[in-house]
N, C-alpha and C positions, 0 to 999 in steps of 0.2 A: 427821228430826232433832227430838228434844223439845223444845220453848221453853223457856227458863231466864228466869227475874226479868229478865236484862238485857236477852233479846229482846224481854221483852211491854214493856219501859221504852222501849225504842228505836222497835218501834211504837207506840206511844203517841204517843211524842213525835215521829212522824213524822203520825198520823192530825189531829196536834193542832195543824199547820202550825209548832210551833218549831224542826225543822231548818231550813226555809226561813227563819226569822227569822236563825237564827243563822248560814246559809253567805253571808248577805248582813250580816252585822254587821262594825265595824271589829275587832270582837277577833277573828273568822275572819282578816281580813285581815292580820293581825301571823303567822298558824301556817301554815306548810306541808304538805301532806299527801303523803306518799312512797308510793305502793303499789307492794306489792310478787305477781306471779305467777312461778309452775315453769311448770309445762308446759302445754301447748295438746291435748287429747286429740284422736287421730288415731281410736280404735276405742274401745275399754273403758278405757281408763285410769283416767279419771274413777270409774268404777266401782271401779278394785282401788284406787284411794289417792286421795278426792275432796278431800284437804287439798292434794295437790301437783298433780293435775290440776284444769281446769276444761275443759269441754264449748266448741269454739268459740261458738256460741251464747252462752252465757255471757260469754266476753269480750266478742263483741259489744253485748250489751245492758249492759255496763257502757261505755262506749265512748258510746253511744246515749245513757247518764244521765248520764256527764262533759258533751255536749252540748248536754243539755237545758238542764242547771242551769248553762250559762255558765262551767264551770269554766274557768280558765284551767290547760292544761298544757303546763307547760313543762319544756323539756332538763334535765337535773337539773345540771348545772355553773350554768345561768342560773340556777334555785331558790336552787341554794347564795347563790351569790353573793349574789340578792336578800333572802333569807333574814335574812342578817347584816348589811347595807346598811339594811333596814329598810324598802325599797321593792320588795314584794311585791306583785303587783296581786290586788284580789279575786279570794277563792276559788281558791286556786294550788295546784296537784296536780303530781309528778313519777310517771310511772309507769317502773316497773324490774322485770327479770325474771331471776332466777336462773338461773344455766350454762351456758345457750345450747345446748340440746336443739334437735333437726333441728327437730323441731315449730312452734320460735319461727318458724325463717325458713320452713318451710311452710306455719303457722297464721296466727300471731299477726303477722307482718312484714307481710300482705297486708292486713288489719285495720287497723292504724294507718296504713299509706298511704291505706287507703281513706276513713279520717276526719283523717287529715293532723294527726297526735299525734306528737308527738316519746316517742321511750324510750330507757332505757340497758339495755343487757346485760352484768350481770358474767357476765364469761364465762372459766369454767374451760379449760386449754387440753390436758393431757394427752389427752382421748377425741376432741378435736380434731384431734390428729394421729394418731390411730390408728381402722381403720375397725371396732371393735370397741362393743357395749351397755356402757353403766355398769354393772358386775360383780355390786354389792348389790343395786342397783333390779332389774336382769334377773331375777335370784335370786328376788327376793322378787316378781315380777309371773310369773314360771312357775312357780310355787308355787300362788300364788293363782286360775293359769289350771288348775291340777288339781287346786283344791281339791275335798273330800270326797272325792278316790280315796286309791288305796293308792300307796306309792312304795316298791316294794323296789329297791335302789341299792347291790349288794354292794362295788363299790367306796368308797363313800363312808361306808356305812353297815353293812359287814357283813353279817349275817345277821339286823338288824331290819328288821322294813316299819312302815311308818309311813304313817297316816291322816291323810290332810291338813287336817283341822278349823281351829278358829281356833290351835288351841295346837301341834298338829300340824306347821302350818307355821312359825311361832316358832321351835319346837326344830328344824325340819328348817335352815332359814335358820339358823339358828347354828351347825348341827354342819356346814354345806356351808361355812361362811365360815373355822372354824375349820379343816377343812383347807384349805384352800387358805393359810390365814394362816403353819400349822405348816409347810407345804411349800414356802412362798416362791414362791409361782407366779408368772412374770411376766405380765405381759397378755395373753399370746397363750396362753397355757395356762387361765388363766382362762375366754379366751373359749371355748377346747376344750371346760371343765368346763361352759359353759352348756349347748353344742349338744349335751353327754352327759344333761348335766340334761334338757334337753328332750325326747331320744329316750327317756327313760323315763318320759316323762309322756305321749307319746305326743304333744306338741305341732310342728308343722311351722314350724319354727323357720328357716329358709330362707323361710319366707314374714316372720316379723317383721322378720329381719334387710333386708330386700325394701325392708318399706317404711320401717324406720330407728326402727324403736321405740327409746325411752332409747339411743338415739345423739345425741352433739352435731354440730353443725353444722362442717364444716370448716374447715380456714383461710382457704378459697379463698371457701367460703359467707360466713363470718363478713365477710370484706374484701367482698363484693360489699355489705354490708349498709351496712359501715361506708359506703361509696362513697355509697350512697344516700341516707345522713344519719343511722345510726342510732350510738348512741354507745356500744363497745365499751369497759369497764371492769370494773377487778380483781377475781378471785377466788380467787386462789394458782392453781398450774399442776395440782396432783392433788386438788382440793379440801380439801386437808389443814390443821390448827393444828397446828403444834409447841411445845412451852411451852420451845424453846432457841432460842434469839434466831438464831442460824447457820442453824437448817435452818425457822427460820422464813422468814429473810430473802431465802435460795434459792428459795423457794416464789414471794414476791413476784416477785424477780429474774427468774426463768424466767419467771412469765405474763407480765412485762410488755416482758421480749426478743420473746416473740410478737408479744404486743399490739401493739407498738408498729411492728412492719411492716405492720400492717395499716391503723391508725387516723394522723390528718392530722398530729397531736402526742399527745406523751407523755401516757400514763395515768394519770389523777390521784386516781382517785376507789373505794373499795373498800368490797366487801361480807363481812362476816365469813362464813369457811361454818359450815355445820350450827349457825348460832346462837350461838357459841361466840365469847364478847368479853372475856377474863380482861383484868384492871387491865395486866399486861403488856402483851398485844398492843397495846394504846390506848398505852401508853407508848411503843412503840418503833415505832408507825406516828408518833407527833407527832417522834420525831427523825428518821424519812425523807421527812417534810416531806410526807403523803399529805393532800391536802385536805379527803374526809372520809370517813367510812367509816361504813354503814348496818348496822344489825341487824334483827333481827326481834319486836323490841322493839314492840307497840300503843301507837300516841298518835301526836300531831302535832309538830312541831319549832319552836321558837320561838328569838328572839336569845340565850337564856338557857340553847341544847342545845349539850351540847359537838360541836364538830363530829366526832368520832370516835366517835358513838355516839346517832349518830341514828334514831329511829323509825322503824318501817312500819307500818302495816296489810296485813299477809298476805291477801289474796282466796282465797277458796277455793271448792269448789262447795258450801258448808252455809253458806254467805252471803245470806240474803234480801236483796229489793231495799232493804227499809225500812231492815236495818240499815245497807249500803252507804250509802246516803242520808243516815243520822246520823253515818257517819264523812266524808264530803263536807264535810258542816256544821260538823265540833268537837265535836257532842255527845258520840257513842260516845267521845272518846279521854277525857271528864271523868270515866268509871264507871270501872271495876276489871275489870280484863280479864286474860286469862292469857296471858303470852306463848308466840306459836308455838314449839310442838318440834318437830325433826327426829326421826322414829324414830332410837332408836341403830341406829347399822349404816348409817343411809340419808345418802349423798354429795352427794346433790342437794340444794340449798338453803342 
C-alpha cells in the first residue's frame, strides 16, 4: 500500500513519542475510541477484500497493543454511558464488529476470551436463520477465486464469455446480481445460483460452504456467545435501509424479535448498515428511543457527539501499527480522513 502525507504524519508523530503524550493526556481522556472490524479471515479472505477482512494474526497484535498501552476496553453500553456522564477512564476503547459472520465466533470470539476484551456484535439476523453464504459477498469472492479465467455462463450470460480481470468481474458481479434482482429470487434460489456460479468456475464450493465462508453465525451460535458475555446488538434483520419509515421500522422490529431471545435484556444499541446514516433514519431512531447508533464515520466521540451518529475507526488489513497507535492516542482522528465505504452491492458492514 503506498504511503500518503497522512501515513508519513502519523509515523512521524508516532517515531516522535507524541502519540504516547497524547493517549495519556486529559483531553484523550474526555474521547472515546469505538473500533470497528468484519470479518476474521479463515483462508484468503483477507486477500480478495483486505478492507473487510483482517488475517487472525492481525486482530491479534491489535489486541496485544490495546494491552500494551493500558487501554481501557470497555462494553460499549458502559463507554456510552460513560462517555456522556463525563467519567470516562483513561484511554477508553469500545471494540465492535459488523454482522456476525461464522468467523467472529470461530476467530475472533477465541481472541478476546483470550485477552479478556469485552465486544459488541451488530448482528444482522436474516443469514442467521438460514444455512446459506451472504449472496453479494459469495458472488463477488467466486469471482475473484477465478479471476483471469474465462466464465462462459449461458444461462446467465448468454452467448458472452467473459475474462475475469479487475473490470471483468465488476461487470460479471452486476449482471449476476441483476438477474437474480429482475427474477426475484428467494434465498434458496440464490444460493442455487452460487453453487451454479461455482461449478463454472470450476470452484469446489461444497468445500467453502464446509467450512462456512461469508456465512453468519447461528442463532444458536450467536446465544452461546451472548451467554458468555458477549453483547449482541442491532443491525436491521436483512442488512437493509429503507428511506420509508414502515419498512424501515420492520427491519428494526424483526432483528430485535430475534435479538432479544437471545441476549439477557432488550437491544438497545445500533449500527447503521453499509454506511448509510440519512438525517431521516437519526430522526426516527431518536423517536424509538435507540440509545445510540454507530457509523463508519473516522474520529473519536466526545460529550459534544450526537449519540445517533457516533464515530468509528474501521481496522483494516492496510492499517500499519504506527497508524493504529495515533488513532489509540486522538492524534489520527485530528487530520482529514476519508470515510469507510462499503462497495456498492456489498451487505456486510
Amino acid at each position: 500500500m503506498p504511503r500518503t502525507p497522512k501515513t508519513m504524519a502519523l509515523e512521524i508523530a508516532q517515531r516522535c513519542g507524541l502519540s504516547t503524550i497524547a493517549l495519556h493526556s486529559r483531553w484523550r481522556q474526555s474521547r472515546l475510541l469505538i473500533l470497528c472490524y468484519h470479518g476474521v479471515a479463515h483462508r484468503d479472505e483477507h486477500q480478495w477484500d483486505p478492507c473487510l477482512y483482517v488475517r487472525p494474526g492481525h486482530l491479534r497484535r491489535r489486541l496485544e497493543l490495546l494491552r500494551k498501552t493500558q487501554c481501557n476496553v470497555l462494553p460499549l453500553d458502559t463507554a456510552v454511558q460513560l462517555l456522556y456522564s463525563g467519567d470516562l477512564p483513561p484511554r477508553s476503547v469500545a471494540l465492535t464488529f459488523d454482522d456476525g459472520t461464522y468467523d467472529f465466533y470461530e476467530r475472533a470470539a477465541p481472541l478476546l476470551r483470550e485477552f479478556d476484551m469485552p465486544a459488541t456484535v451488530y448482528l444482522t439476523t436474516y443469514y442467521a436463520t438460514h444455512p446459506w453464504p451472504v449472496f453479494d459477498t459469495m458472488c463477488s469472492y467466486l469471482l475473484w477465486k477465478g479471476r483471469e479465467g474465462m466464465l462462459a455462463w449461458p444461462r446467465v450470460f448468454g452467448e458472452t464469455t467473459i475474462r475475469l480481470d479487475d473490470a471483468g468481474r465488476v461487470y460479471a458481479r452486476g449482471v449476476i446480481e441483476t438477474y437474480a434482482s429482475e427474477r426475484r429470487l428467494s434465498g434458496a434460489e440464490k444460493a442455487e445460483l452460487l453453487h451454479d456460479l461455482a461449478r463454472h468456475l470450476q470452484i469446489d464450493y461444497d468445500a467453502l460452504l464446509e467450512r462456512r465462508i461469508l456465512q453468519l453465525m447461528t442463532l444458536q451460535e450467536a446465544e452461546q456467545l451472548a451467554r458468555s458475555g458477549f453483547d449482541l446488538q442491532l443491525h436491521t434483520h436483512r442488512h437493509a435501509v429503507s428511506m420509508k419509515k414502515d419498512v424501515f421500522a420492520r427491519e428494526i422490529d424483526e432483528n430485535r424479535r430475534l435479538l432479544d431471545r437471545l441476549r439477557p435484556s432488550p437491544a438497545r444499541h445500533f449500527c447503521y448498515p453499509s454506511c448509510v446514516h440519512r438525517p431521516e433514519l437519526v430522526r426516527w431512531l431518536r423517536e424509538w428511543h435507540i440509545a445510540s447508533a454507530t457509523t463508519c464515520n473516522p474520529g473519536l466521540a466526545t460529550q459534544r457527539t450526537d449519540r445517533l451518529l457516533l464515530p468509528r475507526m474501521v481496522d483494516t488489513s492496510l492499517r500499519s501499527d504506527a497508524e493504529f497507535l495515533t488513532w489509540l492516542s486522538g492524534l489520527a482522528g485530528m487530520l482529514p480522513s476519508r470515510s469507510y465505504a462499503a462497495v456498492p452491492g456489498r451487505v456486510l458492514g
